[in-house]
N, C-alpha and C positions, 0 to 999 in steps of 0.2 A: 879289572876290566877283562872281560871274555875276548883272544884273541879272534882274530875275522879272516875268513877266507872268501874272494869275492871270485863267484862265477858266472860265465856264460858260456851258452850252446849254440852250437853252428850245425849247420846240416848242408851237405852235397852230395857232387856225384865225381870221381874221379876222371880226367880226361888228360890229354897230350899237353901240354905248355899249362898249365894248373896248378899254381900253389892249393890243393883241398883239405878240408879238414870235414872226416865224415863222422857227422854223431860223438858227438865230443863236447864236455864242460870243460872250459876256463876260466882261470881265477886265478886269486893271490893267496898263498899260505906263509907264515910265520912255522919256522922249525925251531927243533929245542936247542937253537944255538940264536935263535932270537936272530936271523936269517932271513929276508923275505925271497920268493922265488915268484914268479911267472909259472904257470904251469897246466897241460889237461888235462882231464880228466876223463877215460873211455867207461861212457854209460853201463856198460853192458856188464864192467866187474868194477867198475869203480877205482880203477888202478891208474897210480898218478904217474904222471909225467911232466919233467920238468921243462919249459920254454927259455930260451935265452940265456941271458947273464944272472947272478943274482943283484936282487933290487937291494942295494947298498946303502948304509945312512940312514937307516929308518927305526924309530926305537918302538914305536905305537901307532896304533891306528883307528877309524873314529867304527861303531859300530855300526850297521847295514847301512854305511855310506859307500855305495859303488852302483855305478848306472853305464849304460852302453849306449853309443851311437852307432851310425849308420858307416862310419866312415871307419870302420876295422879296428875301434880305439875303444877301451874300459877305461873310465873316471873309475879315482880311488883315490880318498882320503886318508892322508897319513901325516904322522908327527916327524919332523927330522930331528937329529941331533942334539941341535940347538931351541928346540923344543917348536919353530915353527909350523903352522899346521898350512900344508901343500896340499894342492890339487896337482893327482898326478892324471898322466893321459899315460895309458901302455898300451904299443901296434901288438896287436892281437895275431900276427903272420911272425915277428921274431921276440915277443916280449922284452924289447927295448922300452925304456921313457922317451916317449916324444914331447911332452910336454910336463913341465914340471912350476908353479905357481903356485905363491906366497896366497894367502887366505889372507883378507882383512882382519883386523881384529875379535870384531863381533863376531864371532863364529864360537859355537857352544862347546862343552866339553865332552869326549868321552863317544859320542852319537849323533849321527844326522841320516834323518829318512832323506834318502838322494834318489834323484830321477831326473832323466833325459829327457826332453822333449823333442822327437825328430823332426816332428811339423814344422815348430817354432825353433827349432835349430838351438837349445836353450835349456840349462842348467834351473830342475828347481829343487830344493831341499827343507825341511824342517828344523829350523834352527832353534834350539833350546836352550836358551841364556842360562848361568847357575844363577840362583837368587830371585829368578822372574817366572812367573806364572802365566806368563803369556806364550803362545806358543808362534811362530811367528816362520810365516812362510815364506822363501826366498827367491830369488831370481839371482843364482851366481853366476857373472861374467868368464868364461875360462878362460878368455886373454890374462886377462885383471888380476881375478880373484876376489871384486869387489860382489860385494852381497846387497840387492836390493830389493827392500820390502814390498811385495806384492799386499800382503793379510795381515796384522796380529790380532792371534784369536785368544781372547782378555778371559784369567780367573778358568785357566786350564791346571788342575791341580797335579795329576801324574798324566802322562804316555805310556804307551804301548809300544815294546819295542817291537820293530816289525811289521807295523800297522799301517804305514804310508803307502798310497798306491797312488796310480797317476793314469785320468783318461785321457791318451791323448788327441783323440775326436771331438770330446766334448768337453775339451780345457778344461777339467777337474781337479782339483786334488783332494785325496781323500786321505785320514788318520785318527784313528781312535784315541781318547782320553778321557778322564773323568775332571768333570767339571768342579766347582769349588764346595758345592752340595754331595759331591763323591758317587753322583753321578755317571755310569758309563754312557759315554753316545759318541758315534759317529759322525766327525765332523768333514764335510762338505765345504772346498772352498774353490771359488770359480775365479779363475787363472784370468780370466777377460776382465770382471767388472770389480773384482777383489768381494765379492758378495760372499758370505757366510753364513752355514747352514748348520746347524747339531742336532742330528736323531738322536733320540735317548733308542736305546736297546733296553731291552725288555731284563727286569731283576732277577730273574730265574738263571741267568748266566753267570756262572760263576767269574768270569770277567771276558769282557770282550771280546772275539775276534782278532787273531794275531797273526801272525804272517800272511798278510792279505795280498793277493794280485785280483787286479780290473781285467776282465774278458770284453777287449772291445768287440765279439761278436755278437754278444747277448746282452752286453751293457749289463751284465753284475759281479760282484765280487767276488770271491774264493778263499775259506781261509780255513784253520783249524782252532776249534772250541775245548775247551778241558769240562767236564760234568764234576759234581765234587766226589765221586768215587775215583777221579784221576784218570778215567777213560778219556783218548783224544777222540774227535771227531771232524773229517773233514767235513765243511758246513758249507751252503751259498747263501751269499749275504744282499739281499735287494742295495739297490746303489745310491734307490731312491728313499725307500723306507726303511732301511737299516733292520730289518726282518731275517729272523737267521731260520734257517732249515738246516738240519745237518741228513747229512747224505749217505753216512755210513762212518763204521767206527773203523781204528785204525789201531789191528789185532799186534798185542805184543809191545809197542811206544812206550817207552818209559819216561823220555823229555825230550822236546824237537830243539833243535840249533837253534840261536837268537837271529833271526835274518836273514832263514835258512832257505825259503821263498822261492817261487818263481812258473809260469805259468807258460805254456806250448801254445796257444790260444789256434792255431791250423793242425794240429797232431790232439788237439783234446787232451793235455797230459799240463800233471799239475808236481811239481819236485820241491821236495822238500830232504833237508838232513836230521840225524836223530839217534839218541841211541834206545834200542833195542830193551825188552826188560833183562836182556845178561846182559849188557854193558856194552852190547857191539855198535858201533858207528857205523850208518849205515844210509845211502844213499836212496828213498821212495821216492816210486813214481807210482803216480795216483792215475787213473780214468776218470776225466773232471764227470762225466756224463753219467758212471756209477755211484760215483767212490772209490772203488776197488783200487786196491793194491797191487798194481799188476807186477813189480818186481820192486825189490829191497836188494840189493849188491850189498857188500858190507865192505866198508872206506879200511883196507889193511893197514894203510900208510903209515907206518912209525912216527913220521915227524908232526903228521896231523895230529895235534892235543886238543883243539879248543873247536868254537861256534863256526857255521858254515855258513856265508851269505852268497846263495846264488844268482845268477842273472841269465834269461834265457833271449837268445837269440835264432831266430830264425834267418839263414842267408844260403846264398847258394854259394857261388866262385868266391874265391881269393886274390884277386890278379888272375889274367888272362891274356893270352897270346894269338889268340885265333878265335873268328866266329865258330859256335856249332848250337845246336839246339841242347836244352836244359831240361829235363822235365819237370814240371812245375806240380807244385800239392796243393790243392783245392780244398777251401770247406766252407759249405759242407755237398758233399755231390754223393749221392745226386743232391739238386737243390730247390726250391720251389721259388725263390723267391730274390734271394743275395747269393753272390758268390763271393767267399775272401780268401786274396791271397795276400802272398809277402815276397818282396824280390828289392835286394838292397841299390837299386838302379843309383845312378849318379847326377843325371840333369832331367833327362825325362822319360815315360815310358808309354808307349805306343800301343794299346789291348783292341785287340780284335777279335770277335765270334763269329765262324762260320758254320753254317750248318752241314750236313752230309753232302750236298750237290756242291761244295762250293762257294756259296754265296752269302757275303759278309752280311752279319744282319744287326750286328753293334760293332760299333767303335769308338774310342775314348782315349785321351790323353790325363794322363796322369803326371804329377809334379812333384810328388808327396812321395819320399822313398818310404819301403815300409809296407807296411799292413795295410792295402786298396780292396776295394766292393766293385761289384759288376751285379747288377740289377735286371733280371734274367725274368722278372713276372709277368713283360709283357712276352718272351718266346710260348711260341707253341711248345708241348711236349715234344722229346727228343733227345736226340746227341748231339752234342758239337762240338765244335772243334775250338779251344780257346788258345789264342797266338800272342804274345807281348816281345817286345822289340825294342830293347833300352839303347839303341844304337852300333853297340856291340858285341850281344848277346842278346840269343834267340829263345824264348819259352814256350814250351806249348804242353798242354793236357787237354784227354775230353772232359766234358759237363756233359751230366745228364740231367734235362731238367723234364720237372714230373708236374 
């Protein structure tokens, strides 16, 4: 089993009383003393750092099973000792376990596509029995540990590792397979009514679409394709017709990481890990809007050997000691139509638009930590002024809308 390093990304701005962490991946790595650590990771060379204490008692772990919440904490799926498989929770400010819970039995070997759902406050994952051809989608409790069946999608022959994505607007879950005819298709499963949907994709794919992240701006997919000359390409995947476009090749890839993922969905950037055709490990970030490969760092780290699964996050503060204003990142501005941001608020948050004299001409309460829209089609053309007010902390940027 390909050892797993699970990450996320946090973005600020450094101020007085401020725990910050600027432009930085977090995750879990396994060293060659079979060691787990907490640790960041600074984008810009790809040079690790370690968090905390080391995560002790741990012999294995499941692949691209790690998801993040709003509340400073990464899930991550691991074996202890005694061979139990744990839901672990780690605060993301000291790399401690704050939570640590037994998995029920039915829980698959080896791999679980995992995902948070911030909206619904709620664990779901892709659970994959040995001996069962069903693929079977779940709702894990993290008090518990207990797993409950939302879907099973019947005479699923393989998966795609890598392939689980999660809308969490439009209660989706999404994961590639082939079906019992061998078959590739995109399977659609809706998180509300348990409904299930299989696109077939088109036979000229050498297989599926793999490390996919959902863009809930645009409501489509992201992922990369192999052609049979071995060429990658990063592709967009319709969400609805399972339609792949690739968008540009990805010069030099020799083989991407198992569950190496992960998507900027307000910065337009798309990360994935990989090695290089000499053999280097090497951290891409992609321009979801070209393709283009705007920087590759290459991962020096000795202790890193194996698969990379990352997880991005967008947030501001860490803890906070005093009001002051934030600057906030829009997208896309200017804008015609929606504006979206992301700001990890804690109970509610308060958006206001002013225009240049002053005078408030939207306002809105939001509930929903996380990734929020501002619906700017009826302003005039213009500048404004956009203010959100989580009680505590202050945001503002202009919009320009056209």
């Amino acid at each position: 089993m390909k050892r797993l390093l699970t990450v996320c990304f946090l973005i600020g701005a450094y101020s007085a009383g401020y725990t910050q962490v600027l432009n930085k991946l977090f995750g879990v790595y396994e060293d060659q003393s079979n060691n787990y650590h907490f640790m960041n990771v600074d984008i810009g060379n790809a040079a690790f750092n370690n968090v905390g204490p080391t995560l002790s008692g741990f012999e294995s772990h499941f692949t691209t099973a790690s998801t993040i919440n709003r509340n400073h904490e990464i899930y991550y799926l691991a074996v202890d000792s005694s061979g139990a498989k744990r839901l672990l929770q780690i605060d993301l400010n000291t790399g401690n376990i704050v939570g640590n819970t037994i998995l029920s039995s039915s829980v698959s070997e080896g791999r679980m596509e995992f995902h948070y759902h911030n909206g619904k406050n709620k664990l779901y994952a892709l659970n994959l029995l040995s001996g069962n051809d069903n693929a079977n989608v779940v709702e894990i409790d993290p008090s518990t540990g207990t797993l409950g069946l939302i879907k099973s999608v019947v005479n699923v022959n393989s998966k795609i590792n890598g392939s689980g994505a999660l809308d969490e607007l439009g209660n989706r879950f999404f994961f590639n397979a082939a079906d019992e005819f061998s078959d590739y298709k995109m399977y659609i499963v809706d998180l509300d009514d348990s409904t299930v949907i299989g696109k077939p994709y088109s036979t000229s794919l050498l297989i599926p679409p793999f490390e996919m992240e959902y863009d809930p701006i645009n409501g489509k997919l992201y992922g990369l394709v192999r052609n049979n000359q071995g060429v990658y390409y990063f592709s967009e995947i319709s969400s609805n017709t399972a339609l792949v476009a690739n968008i540009d090749n990805i010069n030099h890839l020799s083989v991407p990481f198992t569950g190496s993922a992960t998507l900027d969905p307000i910065g337009r950037r798309y990360f994935f890990t990989g090695n290089d055709d000499e053999g280097k490990k090497r951290l891409y970030i992609v321009n979801i809007e070209d393709g283009e490969v705007v920087a590759s760092p290459e991962i020096t780290a000795n202790p890193i050997l194996y698969g990379v699964d990352l997880e991005y996050m967008f947030w501001g503060v860490i803890g906070q000691e005093e009001r002051q204003v934030e600057q906030l990142q829009v997208y896309p501005n200017p804008a015609d139509d929606v504006v979206w941001f992301n700001i990890p608020f804690r109970n509610k948050l308060q958006i206001e638009v002013y225009d240049m004299m002053g005078k408030m001409v939207l306002s809105q309460t939001s509930i929903t930590p996380g990734l929020n829209r501002i619906d700017v089609n009826n302003l005039p053309q213009g500048i404004y002024n956009l203010r959100a007010d989580d009680g505590s902390k202050l945001y503002a940027t202009k919009v320009i809308v056209r």
